[in-house]
C-alpha positions, 0 to 999 in steps of 0.5 A: 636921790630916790631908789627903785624898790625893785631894782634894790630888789633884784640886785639883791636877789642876784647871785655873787659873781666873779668880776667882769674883768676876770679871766677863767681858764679851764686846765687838767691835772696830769695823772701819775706824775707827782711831785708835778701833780699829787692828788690825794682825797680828792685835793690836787697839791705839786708843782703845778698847783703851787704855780698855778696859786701863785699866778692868781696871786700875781695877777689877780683876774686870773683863774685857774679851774680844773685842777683835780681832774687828772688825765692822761698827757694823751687827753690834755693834748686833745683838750687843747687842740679842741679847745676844751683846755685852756692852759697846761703846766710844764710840759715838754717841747714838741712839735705836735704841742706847738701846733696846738698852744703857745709856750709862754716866756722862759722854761719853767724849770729843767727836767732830767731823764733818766732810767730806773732798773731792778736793784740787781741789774749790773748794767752800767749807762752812761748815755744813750749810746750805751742804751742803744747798745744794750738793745733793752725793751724801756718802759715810758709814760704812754704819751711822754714826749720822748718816745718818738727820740727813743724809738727814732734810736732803735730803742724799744719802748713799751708804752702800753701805760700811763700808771708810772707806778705800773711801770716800775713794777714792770721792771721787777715782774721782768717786762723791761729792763728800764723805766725812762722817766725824769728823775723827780718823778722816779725818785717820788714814786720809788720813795712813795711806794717803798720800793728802795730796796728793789728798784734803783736809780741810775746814776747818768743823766741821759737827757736835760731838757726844759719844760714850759707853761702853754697856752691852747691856741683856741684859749679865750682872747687875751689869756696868753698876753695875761698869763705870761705877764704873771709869769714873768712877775714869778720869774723875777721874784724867784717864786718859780724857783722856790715852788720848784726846790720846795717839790723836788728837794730830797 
């Protein structure tokens, strides 16, 4: 069998790409929400980075690009209803995302809610119902999937932000009594930026509530039907839970 030089030519000449067969789907860090997402010089690390490695491990024509731009909840939300995100990691369930993507098979993991406050403050929560009463301004994440329940209270809720960091420090400056968030996040920041001594935790948790893998209604063809059948591998092993205990323990 003879070979064309020029054909040997130009294959040679061709640059490596992906197989046919794989499928690229484009997704956005969330800022400021670690141990979720982390991103320090440059490289994203966290939860959903973990999950997102080891759904390419279990289905190996997957690929996930994206994962050290980090934007607002706000931006991924408009990227999946445009079309420009494919795919988010553990976000909450609403109305506005079911409009927009699919959550794909079980919860991913459980987040709880709770309120972080000056070390001082004598006040004791145990439910929402003492925070309603309390009448306080809270502090939240600007986009977070809670605000319309706190507000739909009679909660005050300031949510000019989505610097968490901000947020804690709103508290000490007296710009809100309490920071509304879920308590890995609150834990890592109050922790990361050494402020143990000046913000604690509240006890109560006030809201338990799971989080999901989604994929954008105007994702490629396919990408649902593939990603939740990797994610149903990493359910079974127990991966998804190990990445998850591996994040959040203190």
């Amino acid at each position: 069998m003879t070979t064309n030089p020029l054909a040997a030519l130009l294959l040679a000449a061709m640059p490596f790409t992906a197989s046919a067969s794989t499928l690229t789907l484009r997704v956005l860090g969330q800022e400021s929400l670690p141990p979720k997402w982390i991103l320090r010089e440059g490289q994203p690390s966290g939860v959903c980075p973990d999950i997102l490695a080891a759904l390419e491990k279990a289905e190996p024509n997957l690929r996930f690009i994206g994962k050290a731009d980090f934007r607002s909840i706000l931006v991924i939300e408009h990227g999946l209803q445009a079309g420009t995100v494919d795919v988010a990691c553990a976000l909450l369930d609403t109305g506005h995302r079911r409009a927009i993507a699919r959550p794909l098979g079980k919860p991913l993991y459980i987040v709880r809610q709770r309120l972080a406050a000056a070390a001082t403050d004598p006040a004791v929560v145990e439910n929402l119902d003492d925070l309603v009463r309390l009448k306080p301004l809270v502090n939240t994440s600007r986009g977070a999937a809670y605000i319309g329940k706190l507000r739909s209270l009679g909660i005050a809720v300031d949510d000019s932000t989505g610097d968490n960091v901000v947020n804690l420090k709103k508290i000490l400056a007296g710009h809100g009594r309490f920071f509304y968030m879920n308590e890995e996040t609150l834990s890592w920041l109050i922790r990361d930026n050494k402020l143990q001594d000046r913000i604690k935790l509240m006890p109560a948790v006030l809201r338990e509530d799971p989080v999901y893998f989604w994929v954008g209604k105007k994702a490629p063809p396919g990408a649902a039907q593939m990603v939740e059948g990797a994610l149903a591998k990493l359910h079974a092993s127990g991966e998804l839970a190990r990445i998850y205990e591996r994040w959040t323990r203190p």
